[in-house]
N, C-alpha and C positions, 0 to 999 in steps of 0.2 A: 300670029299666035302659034305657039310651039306646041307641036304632037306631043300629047299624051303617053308616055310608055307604059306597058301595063306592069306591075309587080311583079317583082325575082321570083320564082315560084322558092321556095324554103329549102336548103340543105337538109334531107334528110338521109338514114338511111336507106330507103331505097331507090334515090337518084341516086348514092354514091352508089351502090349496088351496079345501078343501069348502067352509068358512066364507065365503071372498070371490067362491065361482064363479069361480076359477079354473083352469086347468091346472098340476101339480106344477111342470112346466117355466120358467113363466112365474115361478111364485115363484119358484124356486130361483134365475133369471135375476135377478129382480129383487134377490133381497139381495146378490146375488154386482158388482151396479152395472153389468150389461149395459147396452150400449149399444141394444140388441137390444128394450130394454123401456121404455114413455114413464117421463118423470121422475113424470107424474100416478100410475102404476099402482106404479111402486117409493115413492110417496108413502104411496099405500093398503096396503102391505106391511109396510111398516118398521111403520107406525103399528100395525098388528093384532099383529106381532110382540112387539114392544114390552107391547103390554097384556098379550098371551098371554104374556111372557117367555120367549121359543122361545129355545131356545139352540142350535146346529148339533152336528152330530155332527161332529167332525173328521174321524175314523178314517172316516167314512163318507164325508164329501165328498172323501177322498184316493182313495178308494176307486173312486169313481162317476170322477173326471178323470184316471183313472190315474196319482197323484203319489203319492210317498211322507214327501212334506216335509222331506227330507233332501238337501243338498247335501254332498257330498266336496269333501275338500282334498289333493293333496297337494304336500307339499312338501319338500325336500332332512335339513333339520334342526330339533329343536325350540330345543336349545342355543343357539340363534342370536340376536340381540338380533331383528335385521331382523323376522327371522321370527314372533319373539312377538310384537311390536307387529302385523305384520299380521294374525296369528289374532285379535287382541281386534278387529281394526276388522271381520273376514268375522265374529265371532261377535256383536257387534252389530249387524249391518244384518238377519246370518238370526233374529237373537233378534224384531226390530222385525217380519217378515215371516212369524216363528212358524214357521220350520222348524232343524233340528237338524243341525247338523254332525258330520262324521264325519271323523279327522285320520288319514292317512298318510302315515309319513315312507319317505323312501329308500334316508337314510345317504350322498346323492351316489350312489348304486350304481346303475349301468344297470339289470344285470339283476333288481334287487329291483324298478326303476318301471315294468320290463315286467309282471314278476307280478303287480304291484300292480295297474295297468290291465288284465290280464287279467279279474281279480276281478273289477274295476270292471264287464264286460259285463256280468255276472250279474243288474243291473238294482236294484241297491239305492238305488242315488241318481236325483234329479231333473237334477241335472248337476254341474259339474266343476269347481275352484279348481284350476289346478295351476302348479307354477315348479321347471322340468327341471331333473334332476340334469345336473352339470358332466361327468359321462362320458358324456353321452349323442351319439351321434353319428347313429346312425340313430332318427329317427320314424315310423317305420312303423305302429308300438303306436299311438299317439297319434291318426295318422291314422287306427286300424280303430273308435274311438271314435268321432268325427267320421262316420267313414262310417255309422254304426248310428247317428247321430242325436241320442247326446248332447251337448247343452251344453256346452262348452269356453269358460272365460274365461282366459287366460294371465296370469299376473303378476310382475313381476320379471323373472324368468330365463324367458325365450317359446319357445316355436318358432315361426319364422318361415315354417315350411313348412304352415303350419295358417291356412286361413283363418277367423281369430275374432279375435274383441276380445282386445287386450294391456291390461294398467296397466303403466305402467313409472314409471321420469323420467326424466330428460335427461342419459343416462350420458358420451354424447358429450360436451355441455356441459360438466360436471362435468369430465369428463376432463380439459377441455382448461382448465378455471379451475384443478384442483387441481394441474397442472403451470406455469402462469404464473404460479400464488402462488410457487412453488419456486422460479420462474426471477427475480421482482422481489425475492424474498429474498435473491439474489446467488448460487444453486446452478447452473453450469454443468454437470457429468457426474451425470446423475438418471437412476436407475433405477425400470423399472417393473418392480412384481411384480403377477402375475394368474396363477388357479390354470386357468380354460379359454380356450383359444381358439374355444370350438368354439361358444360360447351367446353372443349379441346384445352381452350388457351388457360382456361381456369384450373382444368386438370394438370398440364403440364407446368405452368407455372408453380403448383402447390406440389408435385413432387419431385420439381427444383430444389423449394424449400426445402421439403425433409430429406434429400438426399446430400444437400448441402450440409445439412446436421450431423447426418449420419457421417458423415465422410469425417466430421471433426470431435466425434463417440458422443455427440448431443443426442439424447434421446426423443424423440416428440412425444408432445406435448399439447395432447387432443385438445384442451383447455385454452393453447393459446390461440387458436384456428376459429378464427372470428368470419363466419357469412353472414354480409351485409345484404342490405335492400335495395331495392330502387328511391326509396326517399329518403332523403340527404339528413332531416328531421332526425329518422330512425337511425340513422347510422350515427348519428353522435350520439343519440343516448345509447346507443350499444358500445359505443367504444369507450364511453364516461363510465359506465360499467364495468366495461373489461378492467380497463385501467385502475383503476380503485379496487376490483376483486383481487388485482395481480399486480400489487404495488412494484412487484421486483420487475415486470415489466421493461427492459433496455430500449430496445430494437422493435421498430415496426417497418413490415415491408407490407406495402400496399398495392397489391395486385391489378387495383385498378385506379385512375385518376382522383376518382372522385372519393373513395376511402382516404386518401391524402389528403387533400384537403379539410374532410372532415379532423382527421388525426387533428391537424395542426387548432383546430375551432376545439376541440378537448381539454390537449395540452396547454391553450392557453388561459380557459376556464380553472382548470387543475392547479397549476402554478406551475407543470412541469416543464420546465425549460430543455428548449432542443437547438443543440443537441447533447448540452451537459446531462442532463437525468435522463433522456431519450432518446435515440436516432431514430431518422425514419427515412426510407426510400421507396418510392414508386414508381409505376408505369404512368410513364405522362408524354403529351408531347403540347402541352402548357407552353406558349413563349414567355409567360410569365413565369417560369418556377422559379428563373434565376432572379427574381425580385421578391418574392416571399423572405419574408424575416422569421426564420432566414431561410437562404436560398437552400429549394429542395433537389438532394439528388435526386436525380432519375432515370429511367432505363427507358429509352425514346426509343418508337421504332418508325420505319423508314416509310410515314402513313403516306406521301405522297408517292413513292417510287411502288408499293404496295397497289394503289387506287390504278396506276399506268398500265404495270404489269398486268395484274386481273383484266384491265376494258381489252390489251393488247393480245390476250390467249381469247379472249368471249371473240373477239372481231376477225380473228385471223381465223376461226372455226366457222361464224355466220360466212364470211365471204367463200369460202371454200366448201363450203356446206357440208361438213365434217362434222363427225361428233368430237364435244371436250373429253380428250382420257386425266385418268390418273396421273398417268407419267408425264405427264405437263406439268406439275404442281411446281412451286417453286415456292424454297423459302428464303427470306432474306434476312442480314441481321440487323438485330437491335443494337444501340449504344449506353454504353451506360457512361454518367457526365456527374463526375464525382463534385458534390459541392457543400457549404455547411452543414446542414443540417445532418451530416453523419461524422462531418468532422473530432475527433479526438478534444476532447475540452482541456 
């Protein structure tokens, strides 16, 4: 009968510690790629690792740096094309960097992304993806985050009362391209639809518009500046309204997806054909627009490269245990994908 051997006692850090005469610290430094530690001694680390097959406790090293590996999202809606492309590009960058996301939405509701961020103190996450509901007017919540020292990267829809890194794109721009495509179509009275004034992209989008006009001696035209809702309902009978209040109506730019769509549920109640009686373009990132009869321009912006960037500035600060600055921000741009429904009749 064959002796018994007793168990390998376990690779840990402080056999390897024992093993090379070192301090646990020094190892731990060393695999972790301190700067703290010569290239020679993290040479001699890796190399004993490696033979010994040491594998890291995770739960433990989260444990010892106070992190949880867990970054939060939250965001307005999941329904939303934008939105889902940005969760696959934040669930790619935290997958690469081995931590786990945690998705909350708002519904647009102030008072649900207050509660939400209340939660949020309770310390479950490492830091913060968020892009503010359209009702939000006060950031006070937001700021008592930032004060207690989490992580805030803003994306999309920001607060600007927050000093931290935004992702955005160039809504301004956009703005002001998606209303001069309208005006070189030959649409002289263009309406804008936008559901807030109260958030970045909303503003800057809207004085795209009027400086797009301005720039070609169009006067605005308080009248044609339609703020929509959160229900879809409302927003067609606002737009069935406008419409018929303002027959001479060309050109509609649609600041946000879902104002498109509505437009096109009006115009085809109406009889108004687009885009002979009508144009209309939006912000969309729809893979459907180019099947809408007819296919809607629109002004796409880069929502997955957007969702990467944001998780890639929130992760490169937790690990480094840095605060997010301003001069981080980074904007990217939109596309605009010229199709019927602005077409020349």
């Amino acid at each position: 009968m064959s002796e018994s051997r007793p168990p390998m006692p376990p690779v840990n850090l402080k056999s390897l510690a024992e093993e090379l005469n070192m301090s646990i610290a020094t190892v731990s430094r060393a695999l972790r790629d301190s700067h703290e530690v010569s290239e020679a001694t993290k040479t001699r680390v890796r190399a004993l690792a490696a033979a010994r097959h040491y594998e890291p406790n995770a739960y433990a090293s989260s444990l010892r740096r106070n992190i949880s590996k867990t970054i939060g999202v939250v965001i307005p809606k999941v329904a939303n094309h934008f939105f889902a492309l940005a969760i696959n590009g934040i669930e790619e960058a935290a997958r690469q960097a081995g931590y786990h996301v945690l998705i909350y939405l708002t519904h647009d509701d102030y008072a649900r992304e207050v509660s939400i961020v209340q939660h949020l103190k309770g310390g479950r996450i490492d830091g913060l993806l968020m892009s503010v509901a359209s009702g939000t007017e006060d950031f006070a919540h937001i700021k008592s985050l930032r004060e207690a020292n989490l992580p805030i990267v803003f994306f999309d829809r920001v607060c600007a009362e927050v000093a931290t890194a935004k992702v955005t794109t160039n809504d301004y721009e956009s703005g002001y391209q998606a209303t001069e495509h309208l005006l070189q179509a030959g649409c002289r009275h263009i309406a804008h639809l936008l559901i807030s004034n109260n958030l970045s992209i909303g503003q800057f989008r809207l004085q795209g518009y009027l400086d797009a006009l301005a720039a070609r001696g169009c006067a605005p035209d308080p009248d044609l500046i339609l703020h929509g809702v959160m229900d879809n309902e409302q927003n067609v009978s606002l737009i069935r309204e406008l419409l018929l209040r303002r027959p001479d109506i060309d050109g509609v730019f649609a600041s946000v997806e879902r104002l498109a769509i509505s437009t096109y549920h009006v115009c085809n109640e109406l009889g108004r054909r687009i885009p002979q009686d009508i144009k209309v373009i939006g912000f969309s990132n729809l893979e459907a627009a180019a099947l809408l009869d007819p296919p809607l321009s629109t002004i796409t912006q880069p929502a997955y490269d957007i969702g990467r960037e944001a998780a890639r500035i929130l992760l490169r600060a937790v690990e480094k245990k840095k605060p997010v600055l301003p001069s981080q921000s980074v904007v990217l741009e939109s596309t605009l994908f010229e199709r019927r429904s602005t077409a020349n009749s």
